[in-house]
C-alpha positions in Angstrom: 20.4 8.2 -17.2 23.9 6.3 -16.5 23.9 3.6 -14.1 25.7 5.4 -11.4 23.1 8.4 -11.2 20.2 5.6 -11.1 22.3 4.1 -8.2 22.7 7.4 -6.5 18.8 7.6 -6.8 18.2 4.4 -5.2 19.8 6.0 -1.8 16.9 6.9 -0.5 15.9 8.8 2.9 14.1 4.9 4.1 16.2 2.3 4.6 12.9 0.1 3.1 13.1 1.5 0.1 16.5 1.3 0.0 16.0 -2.4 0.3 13.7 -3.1 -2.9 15.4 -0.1 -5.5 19.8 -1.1 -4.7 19.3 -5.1 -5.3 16.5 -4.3 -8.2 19.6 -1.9 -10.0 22.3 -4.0 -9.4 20.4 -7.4 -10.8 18.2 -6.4 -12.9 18.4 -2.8 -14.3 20.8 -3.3 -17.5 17.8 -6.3 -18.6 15.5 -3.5 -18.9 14.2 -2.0 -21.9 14.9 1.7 -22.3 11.6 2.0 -22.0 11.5 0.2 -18.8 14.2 1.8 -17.4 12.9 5.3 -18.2 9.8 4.3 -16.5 12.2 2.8 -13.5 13.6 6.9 -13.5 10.4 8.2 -13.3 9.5 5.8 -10.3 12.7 7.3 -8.3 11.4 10.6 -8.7 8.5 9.8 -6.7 8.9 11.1 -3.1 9.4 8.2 -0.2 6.1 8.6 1.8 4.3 8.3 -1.8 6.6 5.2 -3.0 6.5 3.5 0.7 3.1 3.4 0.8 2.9 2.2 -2.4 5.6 -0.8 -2.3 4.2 -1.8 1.2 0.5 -2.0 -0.3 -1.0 0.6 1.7 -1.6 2.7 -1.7 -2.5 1.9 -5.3 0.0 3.7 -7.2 -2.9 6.3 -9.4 -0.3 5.9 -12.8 -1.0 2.1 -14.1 2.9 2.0 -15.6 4.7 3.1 -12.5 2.1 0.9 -10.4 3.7 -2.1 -13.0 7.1 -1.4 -12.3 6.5 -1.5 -8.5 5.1 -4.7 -8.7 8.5 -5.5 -11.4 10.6 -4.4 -8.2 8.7 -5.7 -5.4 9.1 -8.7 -7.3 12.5 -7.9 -8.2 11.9 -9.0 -11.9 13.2 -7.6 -15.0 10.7 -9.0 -16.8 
């Protein structure tokens, strides 16, 4: 996915999660593997109740490589 659709992903409908994904992008995205950033994708498919809960700890993301890259974002590490 090009950079500006992944961007355009990040806008989200909570200005939380808006927070973590826009800096995570602009920092740290282009580091990532294309692995990783595939896996990044599939994360801002999620919806925003499901990813908010996760980020803010009040879920265990149930897939272990999207629960990785939250902790990657919360973290806001390319790794």
């Amino acid at each position: 996915m090009k950079i500006a659709r992944v961007r355009w992903a990040c806008r989200r409908g909570m200005l939380e999660l808006d927070v973590l994904f826009q800096p995570f992008v602009e920092d740290h995205y282009d580091q990532l593997s294309d692995q990783d950033k595939n896996t990044f994708v599939r994360l801002l498919e999620g919806e925003d109740p499901a990813l908010f809960a996760w980020f803010m700890g009040h879920e265990k993301c149930p897939d272990p490589v999207l629960a990785e890259m939250v902790i990657r974002v919360r973290g806001r590490e390319a790794a």
